[in-house]
C-alpha positions as CSV (number, residue, x, y, z in Angstrom):
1,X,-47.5,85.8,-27.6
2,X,-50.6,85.5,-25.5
3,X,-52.7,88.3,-24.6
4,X,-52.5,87.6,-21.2
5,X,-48.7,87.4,-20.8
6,X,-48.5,90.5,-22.4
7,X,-51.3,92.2,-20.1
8,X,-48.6,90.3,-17.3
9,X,-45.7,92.4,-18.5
10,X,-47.7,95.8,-18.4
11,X,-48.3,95.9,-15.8
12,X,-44.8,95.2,-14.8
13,X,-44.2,98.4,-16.4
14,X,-46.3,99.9,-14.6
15,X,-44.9,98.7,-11.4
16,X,-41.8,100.2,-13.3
17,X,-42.9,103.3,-13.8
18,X,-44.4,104.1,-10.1
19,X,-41.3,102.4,-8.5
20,X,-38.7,104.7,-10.4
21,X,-40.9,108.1,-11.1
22,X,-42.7,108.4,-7.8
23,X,-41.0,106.7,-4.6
24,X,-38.2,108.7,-2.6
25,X,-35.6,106.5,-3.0
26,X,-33.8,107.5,-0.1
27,X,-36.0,107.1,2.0
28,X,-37.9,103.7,3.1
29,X,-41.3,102.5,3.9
30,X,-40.5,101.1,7.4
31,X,-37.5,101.1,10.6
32,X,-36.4,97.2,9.3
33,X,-36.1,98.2,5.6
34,X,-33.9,101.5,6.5
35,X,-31.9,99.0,9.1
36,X,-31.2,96.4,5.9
37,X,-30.4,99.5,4.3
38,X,-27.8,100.5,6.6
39,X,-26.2,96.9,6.5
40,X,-26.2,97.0,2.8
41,X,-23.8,99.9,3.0
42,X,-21.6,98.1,5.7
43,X,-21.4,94.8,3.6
44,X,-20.0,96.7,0.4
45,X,-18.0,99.0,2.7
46,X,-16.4,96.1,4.0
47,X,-16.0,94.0,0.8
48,X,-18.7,91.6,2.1
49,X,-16.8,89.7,4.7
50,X,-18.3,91.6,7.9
51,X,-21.7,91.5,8.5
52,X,-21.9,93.2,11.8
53,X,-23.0,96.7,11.7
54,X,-20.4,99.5,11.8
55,X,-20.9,102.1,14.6
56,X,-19.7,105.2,13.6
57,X,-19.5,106.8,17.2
58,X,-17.7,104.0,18.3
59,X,-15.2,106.8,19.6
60,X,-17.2,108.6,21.8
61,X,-19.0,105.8,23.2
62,X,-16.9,103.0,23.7
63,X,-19.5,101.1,26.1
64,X,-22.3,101.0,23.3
65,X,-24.7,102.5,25.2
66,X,-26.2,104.9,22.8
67,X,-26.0,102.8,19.6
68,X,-28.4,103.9,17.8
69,X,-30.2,100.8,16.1
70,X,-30.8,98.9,19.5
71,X,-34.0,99.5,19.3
72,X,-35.1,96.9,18.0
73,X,-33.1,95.6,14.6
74,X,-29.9,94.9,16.2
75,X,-28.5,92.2,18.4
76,X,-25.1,92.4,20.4
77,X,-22.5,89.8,20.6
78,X,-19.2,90.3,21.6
79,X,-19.6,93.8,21.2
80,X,-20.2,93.8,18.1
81,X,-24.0,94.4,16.5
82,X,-26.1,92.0,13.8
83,X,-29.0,92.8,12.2
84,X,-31.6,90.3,14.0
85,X,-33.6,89.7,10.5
86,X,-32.2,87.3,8.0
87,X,-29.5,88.1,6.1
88,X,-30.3,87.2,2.2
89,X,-32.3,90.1,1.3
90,X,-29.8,92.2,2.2
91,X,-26.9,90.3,0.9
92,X,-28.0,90.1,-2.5
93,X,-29.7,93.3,-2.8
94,X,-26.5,95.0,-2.0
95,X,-24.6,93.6,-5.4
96,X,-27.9,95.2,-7.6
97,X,-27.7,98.6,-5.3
98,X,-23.9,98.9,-5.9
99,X,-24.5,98.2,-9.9
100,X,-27.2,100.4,-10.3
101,X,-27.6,102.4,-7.2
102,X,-31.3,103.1,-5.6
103,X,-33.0,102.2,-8.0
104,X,-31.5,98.2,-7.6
105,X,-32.9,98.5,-4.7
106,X,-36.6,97.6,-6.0
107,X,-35.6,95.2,-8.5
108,X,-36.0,92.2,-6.4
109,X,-39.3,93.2,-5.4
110,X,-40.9,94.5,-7.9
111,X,-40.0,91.3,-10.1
112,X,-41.4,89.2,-7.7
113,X,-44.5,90.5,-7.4
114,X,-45.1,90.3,-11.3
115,X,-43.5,86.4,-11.3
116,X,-46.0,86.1,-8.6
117,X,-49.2,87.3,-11.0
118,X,-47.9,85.5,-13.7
119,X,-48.0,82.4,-11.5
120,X,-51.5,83.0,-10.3
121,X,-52.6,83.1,-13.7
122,X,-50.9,79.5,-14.6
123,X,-52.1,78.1,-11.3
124,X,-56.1,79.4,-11.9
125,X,-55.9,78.0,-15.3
126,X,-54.0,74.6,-14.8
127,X,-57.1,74.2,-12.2
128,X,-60.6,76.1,-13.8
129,X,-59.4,75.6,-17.3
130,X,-60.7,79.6,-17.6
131,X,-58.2,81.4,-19.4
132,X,-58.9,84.6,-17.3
133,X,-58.1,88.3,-18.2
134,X,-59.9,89.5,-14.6
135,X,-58.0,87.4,-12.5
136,X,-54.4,88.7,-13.7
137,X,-56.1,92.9,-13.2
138,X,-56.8,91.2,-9.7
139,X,-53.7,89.9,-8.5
140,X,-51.3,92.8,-10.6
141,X,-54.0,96.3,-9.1
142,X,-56.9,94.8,-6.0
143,X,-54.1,93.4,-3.1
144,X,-51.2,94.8,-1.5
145,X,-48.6,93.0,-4.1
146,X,-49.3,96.0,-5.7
147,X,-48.4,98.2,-2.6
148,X,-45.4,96.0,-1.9
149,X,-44.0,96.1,-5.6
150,X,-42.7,99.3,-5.1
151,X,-41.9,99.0,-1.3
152,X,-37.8,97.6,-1.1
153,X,-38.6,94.7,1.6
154,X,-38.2,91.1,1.3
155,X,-42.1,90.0,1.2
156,X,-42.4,90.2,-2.1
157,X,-39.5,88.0,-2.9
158,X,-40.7,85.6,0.2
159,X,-44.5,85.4,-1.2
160,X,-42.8,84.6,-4.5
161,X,-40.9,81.5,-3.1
162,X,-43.2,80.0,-1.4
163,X,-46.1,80.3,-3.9
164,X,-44.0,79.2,-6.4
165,X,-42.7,76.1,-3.9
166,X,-46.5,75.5,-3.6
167,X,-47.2,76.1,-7.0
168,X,-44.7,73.1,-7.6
169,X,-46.0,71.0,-5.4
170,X,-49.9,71.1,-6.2
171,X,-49.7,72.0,-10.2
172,X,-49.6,68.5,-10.9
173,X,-51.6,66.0,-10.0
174,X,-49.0,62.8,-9.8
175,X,-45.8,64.7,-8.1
176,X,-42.8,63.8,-9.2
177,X,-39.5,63.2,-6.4
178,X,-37.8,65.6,-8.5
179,X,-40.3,68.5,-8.2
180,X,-41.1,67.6,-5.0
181,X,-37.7,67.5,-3.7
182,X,-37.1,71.0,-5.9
183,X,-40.1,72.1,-4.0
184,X,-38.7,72.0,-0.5
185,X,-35.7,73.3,-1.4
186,X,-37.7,76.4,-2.7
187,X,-39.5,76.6,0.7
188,X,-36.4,76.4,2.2
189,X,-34.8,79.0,0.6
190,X,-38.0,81.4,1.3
191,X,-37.0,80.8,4.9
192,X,-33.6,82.7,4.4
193,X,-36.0,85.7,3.8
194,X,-38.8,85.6,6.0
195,X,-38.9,83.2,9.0
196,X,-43.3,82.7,8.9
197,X,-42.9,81.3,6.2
198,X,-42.6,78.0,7.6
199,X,-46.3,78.4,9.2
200,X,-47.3,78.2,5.3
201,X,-45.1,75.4,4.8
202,X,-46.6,73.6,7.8
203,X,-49.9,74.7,6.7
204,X,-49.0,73.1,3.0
205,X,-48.6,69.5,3.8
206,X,-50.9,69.1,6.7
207,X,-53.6,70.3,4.6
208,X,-52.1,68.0,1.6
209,X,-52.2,65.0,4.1
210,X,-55.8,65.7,5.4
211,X,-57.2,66.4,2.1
212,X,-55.4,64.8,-0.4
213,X,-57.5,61.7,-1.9
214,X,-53.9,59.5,-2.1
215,X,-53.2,56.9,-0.3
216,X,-51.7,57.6,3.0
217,X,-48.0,56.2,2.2
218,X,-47.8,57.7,-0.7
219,X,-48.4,61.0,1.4
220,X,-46.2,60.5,3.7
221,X,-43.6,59.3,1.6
222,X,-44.2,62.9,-0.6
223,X,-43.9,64.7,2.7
224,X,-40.3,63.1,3.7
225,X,-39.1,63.8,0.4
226,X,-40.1,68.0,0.6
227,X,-39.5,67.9,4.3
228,X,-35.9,66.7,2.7
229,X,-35.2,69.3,0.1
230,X,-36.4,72.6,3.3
231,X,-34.0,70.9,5.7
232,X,-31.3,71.0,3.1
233,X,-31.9,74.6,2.3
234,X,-32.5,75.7,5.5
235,X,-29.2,74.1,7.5
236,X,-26.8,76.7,6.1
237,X,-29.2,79.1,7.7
238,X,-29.8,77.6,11.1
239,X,-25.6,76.8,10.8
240,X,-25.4,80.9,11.0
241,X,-28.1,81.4,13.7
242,X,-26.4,79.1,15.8
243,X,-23.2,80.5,15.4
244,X,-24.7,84.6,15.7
245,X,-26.8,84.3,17.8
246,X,-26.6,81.4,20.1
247,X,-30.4,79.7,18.8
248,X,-31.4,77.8,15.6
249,X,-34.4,80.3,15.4
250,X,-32.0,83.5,15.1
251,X,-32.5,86.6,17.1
252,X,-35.6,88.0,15.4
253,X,-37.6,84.8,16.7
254,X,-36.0,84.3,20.1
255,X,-36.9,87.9,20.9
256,X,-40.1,87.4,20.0
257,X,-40.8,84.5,21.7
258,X,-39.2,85.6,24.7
259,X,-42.3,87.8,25.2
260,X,-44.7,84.5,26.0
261,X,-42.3,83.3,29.0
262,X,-43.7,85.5,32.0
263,X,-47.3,85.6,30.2
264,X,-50.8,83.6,31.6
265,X,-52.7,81.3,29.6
266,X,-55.6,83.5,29.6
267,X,-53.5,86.4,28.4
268,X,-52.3,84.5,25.4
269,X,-55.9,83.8,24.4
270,X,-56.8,86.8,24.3
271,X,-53.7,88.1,22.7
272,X,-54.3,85.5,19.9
273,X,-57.7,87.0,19.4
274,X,-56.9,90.3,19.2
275,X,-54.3,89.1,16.7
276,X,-56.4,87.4,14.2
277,X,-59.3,90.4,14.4
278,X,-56.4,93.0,13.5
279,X,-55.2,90.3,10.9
280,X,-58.4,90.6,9.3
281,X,-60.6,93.3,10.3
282,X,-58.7,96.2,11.7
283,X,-59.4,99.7,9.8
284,X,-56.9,101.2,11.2
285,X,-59.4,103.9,11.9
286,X,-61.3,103.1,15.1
287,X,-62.5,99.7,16.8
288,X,-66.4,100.3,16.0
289,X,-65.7,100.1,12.4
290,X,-63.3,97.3,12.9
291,X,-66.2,95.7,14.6
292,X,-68.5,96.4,11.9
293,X,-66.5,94.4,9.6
294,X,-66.9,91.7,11.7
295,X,-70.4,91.2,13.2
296,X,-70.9,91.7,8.7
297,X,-68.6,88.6,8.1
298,X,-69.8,86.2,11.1
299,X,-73.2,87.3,9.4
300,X,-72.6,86.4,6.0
301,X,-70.7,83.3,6.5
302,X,-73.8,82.3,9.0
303,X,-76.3,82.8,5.9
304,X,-74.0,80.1,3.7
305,X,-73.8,77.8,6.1
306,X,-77.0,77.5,8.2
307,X,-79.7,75.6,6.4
308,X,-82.4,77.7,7.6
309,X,-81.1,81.4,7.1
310,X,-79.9,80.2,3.7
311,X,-83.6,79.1,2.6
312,X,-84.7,83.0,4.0
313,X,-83.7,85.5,0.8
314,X,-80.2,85.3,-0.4
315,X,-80.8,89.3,-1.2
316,X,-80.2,89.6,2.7
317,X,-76.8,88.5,1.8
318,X,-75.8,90.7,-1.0
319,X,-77.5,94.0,1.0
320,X,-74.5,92.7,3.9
321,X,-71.8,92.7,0.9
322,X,-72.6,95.8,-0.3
323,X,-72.8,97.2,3.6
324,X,-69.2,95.7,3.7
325,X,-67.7,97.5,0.8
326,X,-68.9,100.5,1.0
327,X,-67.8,101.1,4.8
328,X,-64.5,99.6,2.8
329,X,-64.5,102.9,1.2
330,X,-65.1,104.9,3.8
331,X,-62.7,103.0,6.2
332,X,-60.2,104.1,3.3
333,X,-61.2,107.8,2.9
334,X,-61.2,108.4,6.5
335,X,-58.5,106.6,7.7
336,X,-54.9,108.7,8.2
337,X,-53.7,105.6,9.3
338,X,-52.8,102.7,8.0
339,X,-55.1,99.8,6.6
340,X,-54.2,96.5,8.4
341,X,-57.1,94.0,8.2
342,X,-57.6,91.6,5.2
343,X,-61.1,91.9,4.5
344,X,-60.5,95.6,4.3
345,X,-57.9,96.1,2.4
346,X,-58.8,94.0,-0.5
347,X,-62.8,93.6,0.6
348,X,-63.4,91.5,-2.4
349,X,-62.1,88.6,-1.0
350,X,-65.6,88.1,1.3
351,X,-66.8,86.1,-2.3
352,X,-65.2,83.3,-1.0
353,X,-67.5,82.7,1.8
354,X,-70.3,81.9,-0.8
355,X,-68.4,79.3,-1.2
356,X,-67.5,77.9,2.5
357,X,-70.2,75.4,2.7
358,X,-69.0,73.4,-0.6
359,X,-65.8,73.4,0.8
360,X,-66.8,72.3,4.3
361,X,-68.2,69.1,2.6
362,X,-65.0,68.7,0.3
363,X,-67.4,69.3,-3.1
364,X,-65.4,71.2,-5.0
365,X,-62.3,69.5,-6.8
366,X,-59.0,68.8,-4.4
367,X,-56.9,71.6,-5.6
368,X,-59.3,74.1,-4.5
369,X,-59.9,72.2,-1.1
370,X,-56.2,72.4,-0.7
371,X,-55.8,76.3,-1.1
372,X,-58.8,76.9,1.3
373,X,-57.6,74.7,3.9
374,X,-54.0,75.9,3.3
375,X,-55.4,79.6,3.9
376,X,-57.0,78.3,7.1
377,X,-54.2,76.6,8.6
378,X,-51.7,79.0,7.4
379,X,-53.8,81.8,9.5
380,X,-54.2,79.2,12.6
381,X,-50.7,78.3,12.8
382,X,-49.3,82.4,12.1
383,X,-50.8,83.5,15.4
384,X,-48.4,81.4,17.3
385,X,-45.8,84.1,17.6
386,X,-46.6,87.0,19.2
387,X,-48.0,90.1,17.3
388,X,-49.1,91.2,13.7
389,X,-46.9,93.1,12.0
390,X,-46.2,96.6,13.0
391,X,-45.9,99.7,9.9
392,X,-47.9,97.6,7.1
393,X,-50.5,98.4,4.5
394,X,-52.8,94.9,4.2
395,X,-51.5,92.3,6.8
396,X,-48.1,91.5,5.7
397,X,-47.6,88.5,7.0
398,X,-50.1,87.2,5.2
399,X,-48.9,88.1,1.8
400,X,-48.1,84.7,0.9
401,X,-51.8,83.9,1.6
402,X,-52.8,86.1,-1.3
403,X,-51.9,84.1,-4.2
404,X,-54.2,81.5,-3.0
405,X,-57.2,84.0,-2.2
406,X,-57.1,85.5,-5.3
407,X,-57.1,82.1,-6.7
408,X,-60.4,81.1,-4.6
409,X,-62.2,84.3,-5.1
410,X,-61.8,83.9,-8.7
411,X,-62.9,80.1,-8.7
412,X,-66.1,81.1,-6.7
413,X,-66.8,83.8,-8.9
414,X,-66.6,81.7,-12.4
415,X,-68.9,79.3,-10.4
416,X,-71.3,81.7,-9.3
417,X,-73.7,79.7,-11.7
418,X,-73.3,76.6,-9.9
419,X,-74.3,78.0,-6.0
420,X,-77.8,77.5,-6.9
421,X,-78.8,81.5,-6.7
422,X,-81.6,82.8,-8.5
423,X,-80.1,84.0,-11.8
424,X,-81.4,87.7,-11.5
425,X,-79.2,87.2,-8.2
426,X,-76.2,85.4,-9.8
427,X,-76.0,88.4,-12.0
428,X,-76.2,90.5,-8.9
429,X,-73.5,89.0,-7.3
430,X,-70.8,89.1,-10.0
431,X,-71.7,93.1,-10.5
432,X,-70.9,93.6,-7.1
433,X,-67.7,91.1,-6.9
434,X,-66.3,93.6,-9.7
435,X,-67.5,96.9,-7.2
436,X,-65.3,94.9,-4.8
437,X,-62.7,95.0,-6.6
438,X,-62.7,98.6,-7.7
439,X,-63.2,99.4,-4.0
440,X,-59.7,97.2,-3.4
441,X,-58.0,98.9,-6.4
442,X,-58.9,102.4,-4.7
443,X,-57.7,101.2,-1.4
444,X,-54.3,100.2,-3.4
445,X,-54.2,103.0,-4.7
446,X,-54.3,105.2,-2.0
447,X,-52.0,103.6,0.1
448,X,-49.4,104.0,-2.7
449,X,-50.7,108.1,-2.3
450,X,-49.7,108.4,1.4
451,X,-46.7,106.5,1.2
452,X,-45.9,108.6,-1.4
453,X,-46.7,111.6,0.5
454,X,-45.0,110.3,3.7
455,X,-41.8,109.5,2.1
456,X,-41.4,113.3,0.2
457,X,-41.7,114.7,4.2
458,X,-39.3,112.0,5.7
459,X,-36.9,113.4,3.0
460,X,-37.1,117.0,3.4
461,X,-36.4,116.2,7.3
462,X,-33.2,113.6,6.0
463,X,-32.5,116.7,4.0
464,X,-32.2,119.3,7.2
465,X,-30.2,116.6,8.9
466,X,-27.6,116.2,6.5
467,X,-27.3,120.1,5.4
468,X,-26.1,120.7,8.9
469,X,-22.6,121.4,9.3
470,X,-23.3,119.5,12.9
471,X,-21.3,115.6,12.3
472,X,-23.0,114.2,15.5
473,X,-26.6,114.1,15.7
474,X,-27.7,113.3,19.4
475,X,-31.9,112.2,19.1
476,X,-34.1,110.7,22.0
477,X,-36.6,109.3,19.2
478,X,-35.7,105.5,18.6
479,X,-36.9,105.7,15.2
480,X,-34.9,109.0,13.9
481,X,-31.3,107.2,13.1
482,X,-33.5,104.3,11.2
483,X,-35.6,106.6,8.7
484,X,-32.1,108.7,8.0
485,X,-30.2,105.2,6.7
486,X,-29.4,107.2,3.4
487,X,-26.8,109.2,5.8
488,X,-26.4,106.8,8.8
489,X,-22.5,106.7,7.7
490,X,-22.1,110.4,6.5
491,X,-23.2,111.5,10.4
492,X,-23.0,110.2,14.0
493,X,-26.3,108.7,15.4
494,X,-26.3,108.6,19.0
495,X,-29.9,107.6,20.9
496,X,-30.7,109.0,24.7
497,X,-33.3,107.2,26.1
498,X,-34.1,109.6,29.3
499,X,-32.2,112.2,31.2
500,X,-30.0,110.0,33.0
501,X,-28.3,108.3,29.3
502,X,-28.1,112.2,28.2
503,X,-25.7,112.9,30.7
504,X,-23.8,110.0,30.4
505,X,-23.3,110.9,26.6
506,X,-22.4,114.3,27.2
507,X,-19.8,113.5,29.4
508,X,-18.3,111.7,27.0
509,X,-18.6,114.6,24.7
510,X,-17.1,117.2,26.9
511,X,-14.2,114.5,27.9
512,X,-13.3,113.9,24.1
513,X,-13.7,118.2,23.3
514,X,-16.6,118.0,21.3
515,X,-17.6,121.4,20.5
516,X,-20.6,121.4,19.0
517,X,-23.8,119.1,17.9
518,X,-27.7,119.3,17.0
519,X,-29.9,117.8,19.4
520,X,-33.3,116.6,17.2
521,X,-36.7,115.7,18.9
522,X,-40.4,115.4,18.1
523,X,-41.5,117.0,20.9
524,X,-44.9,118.6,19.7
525,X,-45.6,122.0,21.5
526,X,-48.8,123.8,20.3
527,X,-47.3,126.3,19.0
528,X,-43.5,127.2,17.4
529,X,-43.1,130.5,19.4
530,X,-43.2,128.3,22.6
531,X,-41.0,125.8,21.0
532,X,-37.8,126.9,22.8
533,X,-39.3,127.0,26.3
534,X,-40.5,123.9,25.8
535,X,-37.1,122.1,24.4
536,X,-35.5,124.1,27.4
537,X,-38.0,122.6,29.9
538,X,-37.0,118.8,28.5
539,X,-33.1,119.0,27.9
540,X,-31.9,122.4,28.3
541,X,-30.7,122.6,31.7
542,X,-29.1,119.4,31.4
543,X,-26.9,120.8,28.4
544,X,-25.9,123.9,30.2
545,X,-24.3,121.9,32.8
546,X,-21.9,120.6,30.4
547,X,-21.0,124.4,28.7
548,X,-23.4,123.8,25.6
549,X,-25.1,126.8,24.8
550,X,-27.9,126.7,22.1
551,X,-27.4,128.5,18.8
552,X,-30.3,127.8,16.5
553,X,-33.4,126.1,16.3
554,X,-34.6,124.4,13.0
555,X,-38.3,124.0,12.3
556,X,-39.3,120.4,9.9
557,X,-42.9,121.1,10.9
558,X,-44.8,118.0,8.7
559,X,-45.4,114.7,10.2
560,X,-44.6,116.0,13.8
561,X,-43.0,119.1,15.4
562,X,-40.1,118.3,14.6
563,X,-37.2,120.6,15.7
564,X,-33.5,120.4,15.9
565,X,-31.2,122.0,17.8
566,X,-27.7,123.1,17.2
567,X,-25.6,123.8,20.3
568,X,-22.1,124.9,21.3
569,X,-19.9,125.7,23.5
């Protein structure tokens, strides 16, 4: 077997043996993973032929107007709540969780993002002809497909589609219908998974038709036939969106677009901006270094393609590189936060500016044209809806861009040689590509770390939750009956939005003889002796009026303040 392959399966292991000997299975990375979570449990509970959620304190609040998961995942219909996300992840992640528990789980992931190397690797080759041992310790340790292998969400599985739909589509040089057609159908399916993927799709073909040296019926008549096989995949799909919820799009989208409707033109623009500077310079630390990152990149790529500055001293260049990753590192180090922006998170992509200008004039071969163009319009056409992503590590939404930058980055490095820089500089340049990488390996790394970290504290506050003899569990953090999906169905989540929604749900407590429940915040006070004046200040008054009486108070002092308190009558 080749080397490589095998170096492809280790570090699936590896994946392996971070996914199943360090992650808190119970709990999960973000709100919409815990939601898909919760309607895993619901679609075995029910045998698979209900995919609304279940609302446990359906008898105390008849009118829905403390379900829990309204904010946002869920959508109401006839009073009766769907996830707003698509619904394949969760489908077919609930028959591997009910064979094999947790752990099944991560399966889907984690496979895909080692399919996904393993396709990177025949891609780079079928194109450079360089049987490359870097590029597969690239794509498998320097991006967030590492992060994401161990992280149960549906981007892995969605990146994995689509690059291999593209991969299909551009390995060869004289498509076939039937790969073609096999193509779309892959797209399509991607769609059932994550919705922006069709902005790649979009960005696929009009960068094929632009650059593509065929003739222009033969293009055209390529594009029907892929355009064909995604519409075939993808009616099923808008079939159920239609019928849920009312729109081809689905929830998710319509919500989201429904955000543009009141909005000025000018206020768009600039919301576009901001998107695309937190899409690929955002630290998640604080705007100056975000800043930094990008008066350094309109810098270097002005150096590659202005005549002049290029003919000053490429060393000016490579000082700006190593400027770039080392305040990579320090972003990293510093930042409690999390890392959102490209360039930061894997800061070895910025080779692939060196190699801008022979793109710009279509010099290098038309595979490679195609995956930088692809990037571009894959980038322009994703900041059409409205925001970025929300809990990520690396920009999410651009996973599916990976696979082509690493491709790129790797092309322009083998071809470092051919840029004509000084050698002494040429050698320069791949020594620091590899510091890059290092630096985006660390960053990996320790993103892994704090969600490591984050998840053992989420548990030990799941844990206080589900110790307590309390069944109902009254919160007014929208996020709390998310994180605790591992016991959504064991307790009763109820969500009080102000003071006015608190006494609503009371009443329906004291009308039903509830005698007793725990009441959990985040409310930080400075200190945990003032803790109980401070709860009574918020809420405490408003129980008493209703004959609770408070009997304990819990500390989970980690993330947050977090208290919960047990009353009765």
């Amino acid at each position: 077997m080749n080397k490589n392959i095998l170096s492809i399966i280790l570090i699936g292991v590896i994946y392996f043996t971070l996914t199943f000997s360090f992650s808190s299975h119970q709990v999960f990375f973000s709100g919409d993973n815990a939601a898909k979570f919760i309607q895993i449990q619901n679609l075995i509970k029910h045998h698979w032929e209900k995919l609304q959620i279940e609302y446990p304190g359906e008898y105390l609040d008849s009118d829905h107007k403390h379900f829990p998961l309204r904010f946002p995942p869920c959508y109401e219909k006839d009073k009766k709540f769907y996830l707003i996300f698509p619904i394949a992840f969760s489908f077919f992640s609930s028959f591997l969780y009910q064979t094999i528990g947790y752990f099944g789980l991560y399966i889907l992931p984690l496979l895909s993002s080692v399919l996904t190397i393993f396709l990177i690797y025949q891609l780079f080759w079928s194109i450079t002809k360089v049987n490359s041992f870097l590029i597969i310790l690239v794509a498998g340790f320097c991006t967030p497909i590492f992060f994401y292998s161990s992280v149960f969400w549906e981007h892995s599985l969605a990146m994995l589609l689509s690059f291999l739909a593209f991969y299909l589509f551009f390995k060869d040089k004289d498509q076939k219908i039937s790969k073609l057609f096999i193509s779309g159908l892959i797209f399509g399916i991607s769609l059932w998974f994550r919705l922006e993927i069709v902005f790649f799709f979009v960005a696929t073909i009009v960068s094929y038709f632009l650059i593509d040296s065929s003739s222009y019926s033969k293009k055209l008549l390529n594009i029907s036939i892929i355009s064909l096989g995604l519409i075939l995949a993808t009616s099923p799909l808008l079939c159920y969106n239609y019928t849920v919820f009312g729109n081809l799009a689905g929830a998710h989208a319509s919500i989201n677009y429904s955000l543009y409707e009141t909005k000025s033109v000018l206020y768009l623009v600039k919301s576009k901006i901001s998107d695309l500077y937190h899409l690929l310079f955002d630290t998640g630390i604080s705007r100056s270094i975000n800043l930094l990152f990008l008066f350094l990149a309109f810098l270097i790529l002005s150096f590659q393609i202005i005549p002049k500055l290029r003919r000053l001293n490429n060393i000016i260049l490579m000082i700006l590189i190593l400027i770039l990753f080392v305040s990579a590192y320090i972003a990293c180090l510093c930042g409690f936060s999390r890392i959102i922006g490209l360039l930061v998170t894997s800061p070895f992509l910025i080779i692939i500016v060196l190699n801008i200008p022979t793109f710009l004039k279509k010099q290098s071969p038309d595979r490679l044209n195609l995956l930088f163009y692809t990037s571009l319009f894959y980038i322009f056409f994703l900041l059409t809806p409205p925001g970025f992503g929300d809990k990520q590590w690396g920009p999410r939404f651009l996973l599916p861009l990976y696979p082509l930058l690493i491709i790129l980055s790797l092309s322009t490095y083998y071809s470092l040689n051919n840029l004509n820089l000084k050698p002494t500089l040429t050698k320069i340049t791949k020594k620091i590509f590899i510091l890059l990488c290092l630096i985006s390996f660390l960053i990996q790394g320790i993103g892994i770390y704090k969600n490591f970290k984050e998840e053992n504290i989420i548990l030990k506050e799941i844990k206080s939750l589900k110790d307590l003899n309390s069944q109902i569990i009254i919160t007014d953090v929208w996020w709390l009956p998310q994180e605790c999906a591992s016991i959504f169905y064991e307790k009763c989540f109820f969500w009080v939005r102000n003071e006015e929604s608190l006494h609503h749900l009371l009443r329906n407590l004291k009308k039903r003889g509830v005698e007793s429940f725990t009441f959990s915040t985040f409310l930080a006070p400075t200190s945990k002796e003032n803790i109980a004046r401070t709860i009574s200040d918020h809420w405490y008054q408003i129980m008493t009026q209703y004959g609770y009486g408070r009997e304990r108070v819990i500390f989970t002092s980690q993330r947050f303040e977090n208290s919960l308190l047990v009353y009765k009558k």
